[in-house]
ROLUM-553702 format. One record per residue (C-alpha): residue number from 1; residue in one letter; x, y negated, z negated. Coordinates in Angstrom, 1 decimal. Example, Ala and Ser with C-alpha at 12.3 -4.5 7.8 and 13.67 -1.06 7.14 Angstrom:
<pts>
- 1, a, 12.3, 4.5, -7.8
- 2, s, 13.7, 1.1, -7.1
</pts>
This chain:
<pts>
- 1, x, 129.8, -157.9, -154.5
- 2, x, 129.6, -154.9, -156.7
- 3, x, 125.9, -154.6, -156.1
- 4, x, 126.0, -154.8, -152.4
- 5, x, 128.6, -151.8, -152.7
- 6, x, 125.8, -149.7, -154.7
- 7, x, 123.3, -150.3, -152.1
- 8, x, 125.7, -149.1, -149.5
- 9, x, 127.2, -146.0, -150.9
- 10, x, 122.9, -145.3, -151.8
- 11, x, 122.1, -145.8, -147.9
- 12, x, 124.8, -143.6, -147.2
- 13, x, 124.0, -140.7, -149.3
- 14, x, 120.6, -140.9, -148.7
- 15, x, 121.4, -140.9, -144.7
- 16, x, 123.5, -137.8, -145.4
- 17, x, 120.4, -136.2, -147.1
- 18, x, 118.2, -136.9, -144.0
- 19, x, 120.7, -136.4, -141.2
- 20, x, 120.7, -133.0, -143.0
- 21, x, 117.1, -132.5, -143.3
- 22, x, 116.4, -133.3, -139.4
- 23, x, 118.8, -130.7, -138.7
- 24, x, 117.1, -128.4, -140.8
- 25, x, 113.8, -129.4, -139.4
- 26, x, 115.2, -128.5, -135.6
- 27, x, 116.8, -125.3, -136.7
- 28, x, 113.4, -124.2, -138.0
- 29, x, 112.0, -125.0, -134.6
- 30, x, 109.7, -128.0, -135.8
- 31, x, 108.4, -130.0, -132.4
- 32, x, 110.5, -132.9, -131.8
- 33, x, 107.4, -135.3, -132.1
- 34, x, 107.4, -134.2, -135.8
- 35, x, 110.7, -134.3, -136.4
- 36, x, 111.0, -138.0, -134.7
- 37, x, 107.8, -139.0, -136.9
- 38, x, 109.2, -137.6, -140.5
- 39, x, 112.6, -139.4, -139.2
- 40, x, 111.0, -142.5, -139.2
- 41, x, 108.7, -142.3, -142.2
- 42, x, 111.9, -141.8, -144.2
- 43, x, 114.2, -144.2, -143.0
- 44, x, 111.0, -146.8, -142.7
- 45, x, 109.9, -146.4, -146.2
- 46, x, 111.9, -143.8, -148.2
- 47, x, 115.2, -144.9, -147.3
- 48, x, 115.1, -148.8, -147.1
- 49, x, 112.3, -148.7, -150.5
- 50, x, 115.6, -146.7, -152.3
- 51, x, 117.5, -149.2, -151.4
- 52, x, 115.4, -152.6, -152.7
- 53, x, 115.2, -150.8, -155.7
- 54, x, 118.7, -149.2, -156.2
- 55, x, 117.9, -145.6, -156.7
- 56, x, 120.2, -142.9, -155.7
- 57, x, 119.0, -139.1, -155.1
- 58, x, 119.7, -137.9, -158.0
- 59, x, 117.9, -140.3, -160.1
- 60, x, 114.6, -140.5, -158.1
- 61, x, 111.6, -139.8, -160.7
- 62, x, 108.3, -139.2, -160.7
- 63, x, 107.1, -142.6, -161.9
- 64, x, 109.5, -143.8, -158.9
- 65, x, 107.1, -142.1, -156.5
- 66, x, 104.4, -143.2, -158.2
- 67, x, 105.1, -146.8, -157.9
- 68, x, 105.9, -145.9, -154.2
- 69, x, 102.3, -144.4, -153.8
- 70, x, 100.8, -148.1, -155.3
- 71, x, 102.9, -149.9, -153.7
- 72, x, 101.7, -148.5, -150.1
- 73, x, 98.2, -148.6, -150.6
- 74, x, 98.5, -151.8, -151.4
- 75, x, 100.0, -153.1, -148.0
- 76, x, 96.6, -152.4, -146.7
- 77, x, 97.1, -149.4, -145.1
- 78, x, 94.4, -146.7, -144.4
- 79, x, 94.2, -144.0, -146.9
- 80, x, 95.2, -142.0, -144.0
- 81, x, 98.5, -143.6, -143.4
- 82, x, 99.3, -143.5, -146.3
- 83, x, 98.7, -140.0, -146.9
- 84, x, 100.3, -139.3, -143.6
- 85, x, 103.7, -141.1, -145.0
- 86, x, 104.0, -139.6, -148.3
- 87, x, 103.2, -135.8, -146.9
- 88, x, 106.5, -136.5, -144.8
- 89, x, 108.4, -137.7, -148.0
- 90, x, 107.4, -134.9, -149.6
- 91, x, 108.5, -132.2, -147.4
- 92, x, 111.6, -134.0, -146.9
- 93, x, 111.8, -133.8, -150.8
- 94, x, 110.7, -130.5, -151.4
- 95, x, 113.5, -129.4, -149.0
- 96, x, 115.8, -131.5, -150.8
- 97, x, 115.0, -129.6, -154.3
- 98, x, 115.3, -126.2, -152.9
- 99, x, 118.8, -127.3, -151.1
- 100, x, 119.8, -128.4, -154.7
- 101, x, 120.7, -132.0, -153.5
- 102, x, 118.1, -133.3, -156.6
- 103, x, 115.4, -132.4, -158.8
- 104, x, 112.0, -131.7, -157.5
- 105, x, 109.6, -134.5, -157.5
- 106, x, 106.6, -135.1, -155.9
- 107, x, 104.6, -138.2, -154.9
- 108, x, 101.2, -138.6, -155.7
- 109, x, 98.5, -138.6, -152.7
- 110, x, 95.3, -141.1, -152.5
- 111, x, 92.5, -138.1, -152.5
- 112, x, 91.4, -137.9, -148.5
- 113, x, 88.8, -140.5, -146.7
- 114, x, 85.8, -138.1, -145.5
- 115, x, 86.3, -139.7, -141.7
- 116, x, 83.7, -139.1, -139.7
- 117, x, 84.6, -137.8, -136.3
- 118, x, 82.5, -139.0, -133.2
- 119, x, 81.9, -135.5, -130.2
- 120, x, 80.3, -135.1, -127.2
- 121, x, 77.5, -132.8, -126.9
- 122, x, 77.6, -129.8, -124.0
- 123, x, 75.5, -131.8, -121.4
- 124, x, 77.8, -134.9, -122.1
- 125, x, 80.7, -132.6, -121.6
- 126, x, 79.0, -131.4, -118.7
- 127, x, 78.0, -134.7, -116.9
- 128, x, 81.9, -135.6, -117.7
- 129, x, 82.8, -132.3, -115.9
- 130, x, 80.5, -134.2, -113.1
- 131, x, 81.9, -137.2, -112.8
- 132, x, 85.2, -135.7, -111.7
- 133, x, 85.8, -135.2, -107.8
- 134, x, 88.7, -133.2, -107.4
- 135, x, 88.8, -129.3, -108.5
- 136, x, 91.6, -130.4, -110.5
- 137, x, 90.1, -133.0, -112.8
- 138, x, 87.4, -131.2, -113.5
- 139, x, 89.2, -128.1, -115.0
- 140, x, 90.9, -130.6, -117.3
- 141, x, 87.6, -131.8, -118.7
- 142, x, 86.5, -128.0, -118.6
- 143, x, 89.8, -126.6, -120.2
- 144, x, 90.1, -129.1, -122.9
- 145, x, 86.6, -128.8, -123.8
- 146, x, 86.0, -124.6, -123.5
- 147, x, 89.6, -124.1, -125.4
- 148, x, 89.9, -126.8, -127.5
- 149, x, 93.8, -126.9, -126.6
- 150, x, 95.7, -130.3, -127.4
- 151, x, 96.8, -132.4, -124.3
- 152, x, 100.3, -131.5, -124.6
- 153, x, 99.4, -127.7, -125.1
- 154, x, 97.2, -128.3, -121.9
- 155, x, 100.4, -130.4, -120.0
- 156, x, 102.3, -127.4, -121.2
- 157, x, 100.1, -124.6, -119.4
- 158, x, 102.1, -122.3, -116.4
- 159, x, 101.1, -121.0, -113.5
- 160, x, 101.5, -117.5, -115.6
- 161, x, 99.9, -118.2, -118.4
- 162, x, 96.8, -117.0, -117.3
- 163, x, 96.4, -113.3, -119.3
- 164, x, 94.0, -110.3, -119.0
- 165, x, 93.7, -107.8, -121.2
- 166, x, 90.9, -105.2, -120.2
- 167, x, 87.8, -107.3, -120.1
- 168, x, 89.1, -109.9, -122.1
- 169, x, 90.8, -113.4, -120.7
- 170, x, 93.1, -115.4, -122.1
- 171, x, 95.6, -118.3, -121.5
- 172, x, 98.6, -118.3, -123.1
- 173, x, 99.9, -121.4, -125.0
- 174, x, 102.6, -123.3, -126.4
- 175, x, 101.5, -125.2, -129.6
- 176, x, 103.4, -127.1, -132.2
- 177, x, 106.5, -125.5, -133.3
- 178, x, 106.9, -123.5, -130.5
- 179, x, 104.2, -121.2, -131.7
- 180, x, 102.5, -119.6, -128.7
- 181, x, 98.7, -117.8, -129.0
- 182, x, 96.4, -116.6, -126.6
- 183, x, 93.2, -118.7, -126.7
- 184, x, 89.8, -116.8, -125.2
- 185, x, 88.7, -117.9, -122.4
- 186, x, 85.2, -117.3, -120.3
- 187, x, 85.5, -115.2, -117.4
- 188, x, 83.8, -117.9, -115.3
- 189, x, 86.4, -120.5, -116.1
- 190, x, 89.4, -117.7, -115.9
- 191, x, 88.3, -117.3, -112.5
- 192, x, 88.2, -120.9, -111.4
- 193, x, 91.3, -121.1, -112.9
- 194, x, 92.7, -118.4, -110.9
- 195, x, 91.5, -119.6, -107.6
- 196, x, 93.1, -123.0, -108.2
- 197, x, 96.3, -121.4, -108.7
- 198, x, 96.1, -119.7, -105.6
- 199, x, 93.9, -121.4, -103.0
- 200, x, 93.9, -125.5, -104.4
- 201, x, 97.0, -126.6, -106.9
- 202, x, 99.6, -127.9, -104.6
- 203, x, 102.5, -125.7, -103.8
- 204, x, 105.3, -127.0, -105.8
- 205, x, 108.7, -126.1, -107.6
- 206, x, 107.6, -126.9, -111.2
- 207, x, 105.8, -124.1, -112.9
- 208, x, 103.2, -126.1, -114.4
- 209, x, 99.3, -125.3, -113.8
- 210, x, 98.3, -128.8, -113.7
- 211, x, 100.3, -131.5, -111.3
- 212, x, 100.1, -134.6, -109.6
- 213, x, 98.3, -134.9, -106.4
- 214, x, 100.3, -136.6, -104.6
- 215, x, 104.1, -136.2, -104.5
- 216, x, 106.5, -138.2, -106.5
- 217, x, 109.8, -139.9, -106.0
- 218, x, 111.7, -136.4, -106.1
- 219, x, 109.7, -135.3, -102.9
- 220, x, 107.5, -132.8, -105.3
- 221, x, 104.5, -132.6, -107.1
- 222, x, 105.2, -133.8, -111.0
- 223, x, 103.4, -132.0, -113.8
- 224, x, 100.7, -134.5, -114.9
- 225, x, 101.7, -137.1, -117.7
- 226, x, 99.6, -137.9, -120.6
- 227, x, 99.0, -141.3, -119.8
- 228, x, 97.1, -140.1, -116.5
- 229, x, 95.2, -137.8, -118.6
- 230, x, 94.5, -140.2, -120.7
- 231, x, 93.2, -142.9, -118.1
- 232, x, 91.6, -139.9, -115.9
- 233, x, 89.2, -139.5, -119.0
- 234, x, 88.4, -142.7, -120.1
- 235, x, 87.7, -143.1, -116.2
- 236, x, 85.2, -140.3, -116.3
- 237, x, 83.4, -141.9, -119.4
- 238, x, 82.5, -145.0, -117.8
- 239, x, 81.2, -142.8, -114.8
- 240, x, 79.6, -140.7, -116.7
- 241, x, 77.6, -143.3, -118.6
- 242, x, 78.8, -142.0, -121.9
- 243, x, 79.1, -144.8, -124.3
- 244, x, 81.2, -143.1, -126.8
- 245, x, 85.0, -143.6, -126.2
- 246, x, 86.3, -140.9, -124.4
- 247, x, 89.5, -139.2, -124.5
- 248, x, 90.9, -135.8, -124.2
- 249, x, 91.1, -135.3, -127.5
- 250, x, 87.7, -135.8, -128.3
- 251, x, 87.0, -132.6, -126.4
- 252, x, 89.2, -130.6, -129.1
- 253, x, 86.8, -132.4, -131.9
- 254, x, 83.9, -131.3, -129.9
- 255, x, 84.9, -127.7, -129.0
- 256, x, 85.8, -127.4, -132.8
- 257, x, 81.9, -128.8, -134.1
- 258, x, 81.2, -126.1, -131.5
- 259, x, 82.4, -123.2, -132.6
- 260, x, 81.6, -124.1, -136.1
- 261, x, 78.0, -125.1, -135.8
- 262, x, 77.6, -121.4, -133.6
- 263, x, 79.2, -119.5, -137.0
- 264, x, 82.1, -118.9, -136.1
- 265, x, 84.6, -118.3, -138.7
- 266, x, 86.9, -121.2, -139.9
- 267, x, 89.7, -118.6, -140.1
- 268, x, 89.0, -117.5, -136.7
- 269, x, 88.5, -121.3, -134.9
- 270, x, 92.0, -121.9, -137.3
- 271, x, 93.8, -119.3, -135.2
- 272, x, 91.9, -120.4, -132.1
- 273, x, 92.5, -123.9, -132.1
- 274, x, 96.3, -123.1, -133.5
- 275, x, 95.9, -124.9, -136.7
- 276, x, 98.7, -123.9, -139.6
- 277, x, 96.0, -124.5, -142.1
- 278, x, 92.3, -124.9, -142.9
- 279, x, 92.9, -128.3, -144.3
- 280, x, 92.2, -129.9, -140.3
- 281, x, 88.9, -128.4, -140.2
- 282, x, 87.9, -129.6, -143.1
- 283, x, 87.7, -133.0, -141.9
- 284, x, 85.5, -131.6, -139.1
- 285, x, 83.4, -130.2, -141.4
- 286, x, 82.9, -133.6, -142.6
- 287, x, 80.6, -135.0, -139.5
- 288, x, 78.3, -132.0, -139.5
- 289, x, 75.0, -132.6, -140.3
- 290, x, 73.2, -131.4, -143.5
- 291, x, 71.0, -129.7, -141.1
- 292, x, 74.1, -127.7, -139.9
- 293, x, 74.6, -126.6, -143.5
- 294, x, 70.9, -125.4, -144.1
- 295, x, 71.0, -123.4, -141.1
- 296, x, 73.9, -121.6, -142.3
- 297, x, 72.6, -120.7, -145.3
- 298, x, 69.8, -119.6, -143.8
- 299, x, 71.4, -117.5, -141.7
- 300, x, 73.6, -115.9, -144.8
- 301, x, 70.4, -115.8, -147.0
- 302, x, 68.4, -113.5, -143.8
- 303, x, 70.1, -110.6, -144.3
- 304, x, 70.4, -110.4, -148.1
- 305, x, 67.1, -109.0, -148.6
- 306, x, 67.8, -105.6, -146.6
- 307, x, 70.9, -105.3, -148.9
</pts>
């Protein structure tokens, strides 16, 4: 009876702790998707591991987390997942430390899989752009692919996002964490986008650029949901003849292998493609070619002889 009163009062205190944290996590304007998905890795795995084992926050060690880090990769999860779940513990502990709730610790993550990420060339983006048959679907295909915006960054888009500045075109968007950037955009594409706006999107009360076409149960058009996205494209692959399994955010992949294999600058795609980190593109850089990686050092080694 005793014990089962440990393992309660544990559970409570480390619900407190979390409750906490998730308010934290919204105050700091976190996206609710990653808020629900840290909520879940710790009362999943964190919390309910705690408990089997009878360890209280303040007690939690490092060879703890160890034994945590084994213990998943031996459930035969991807490195990946597992990765995935301990970064969530660990920012959930790391806020824990600076709150002074317990001492800092740290699991320990399985070093990365190199994964190697399939993308669609330009003239299979193209023939995808094809396949489409309203003005609409194809500037999804052509906005995911010339941006590289996510799908809910794209779902997300207004009527006024669309920006000039002198020469220069942009849309404006709102990424993860309420973070908003302008992303370049061609003139030719600003222009179509601009014209559906005006002459083609349906005339409707919600503000988004991208809606149904056809009006739903409310009597208006309905911004688009993922899941038509989502179909729309896989629809357009098997039109398209592409064997590769498409979806939209393949086109990010691709657009990112893009701007890469052209020279852009990682820190530059980062901020592009709205990325808090270089440690994303990293894994893109993990499908180019060695080819890709000779021409660039070419292209570094041309000039140094005039210097």
């Amino acid at each position: 009876m005793a014990k089962l009163e440990v393992v309660t009062a544990e559970r409570s205190q480390w619900e407190r702790l979390i409750l906490d944290y998730e308010a934290a996590a919204q105050a700091r304007g976190l996206s609710f998707r990653t808020v629900e998905h840290y909520s879940d890795v710790l009362r999943r795995v964190l919390l309910r591991w705690c408990a089997e084992h009878e360890l209280e926050p303040v007690n939690l060690a490092k060879r703890d987390l160890e034994r945590l880090s084994v213990e998943l990769q031996g459930r035969g999860l991807s490195r990946q997942s597992v990765r995935t779940y301990l970064a969530a513990i660990n920012h959930f502990l790391a806020w824990c430390g600076r709150e002074g709730e317990m001492t800092a610790v740290k699991a320990p993550t399985p070093k990365p899989e190199r994964v190697l990420i399939d993308v669609l060339s330009r003239p299979e983006i193209d023939a995808l752009e094809a396949a489409a048959t309203t003005e609409r679907d194809k500037l999804l295909v052509r906005v995911l692919a010339d941006t590289g915006i996510r799908l809910g960054e794209l779902r997300r888009l207004r009527v006024t996002d669309l920006v000039a500045q002198g020469r220069e075109r942009y849309i404006r968007v709102q990424g993860k964490g309420a973070r908003e950037r302008l992303v370049p955009v061609m003139p030719g594409l600003y222009t179509r986008l601009e014209r559906f706006v005006r002459r083609t999107r349906p005339e409707s009360a919600s503000e988004a650029m991208f809606t149904t076409l056809v009006r739903g149960k409310s009597g208006d058009y309905d911004p688009i949901s993922e899941e038509s996205v989502q179909h729309l494209f896989r629809s357009l692959g098997r039109k398209a003849g592409i064997a590769k399994r498409v979806y939209p955010h393949l086109l990010r992949h691709s657009y990112a292998t893009h701007l890469l294999r052209k020279g852009v600058n990682p820190i530059q795609a980062k901020d592009i493609l709205g990325h808090s980190s270089l440690a994303m593109l990293d894994r893109v850089y993990s499908h180019l070619a060695p080819a890709d990686a000779y021409m660039a050092a070419l292209r570094a080694l041309q000039g140094s002889d005039d210097e």
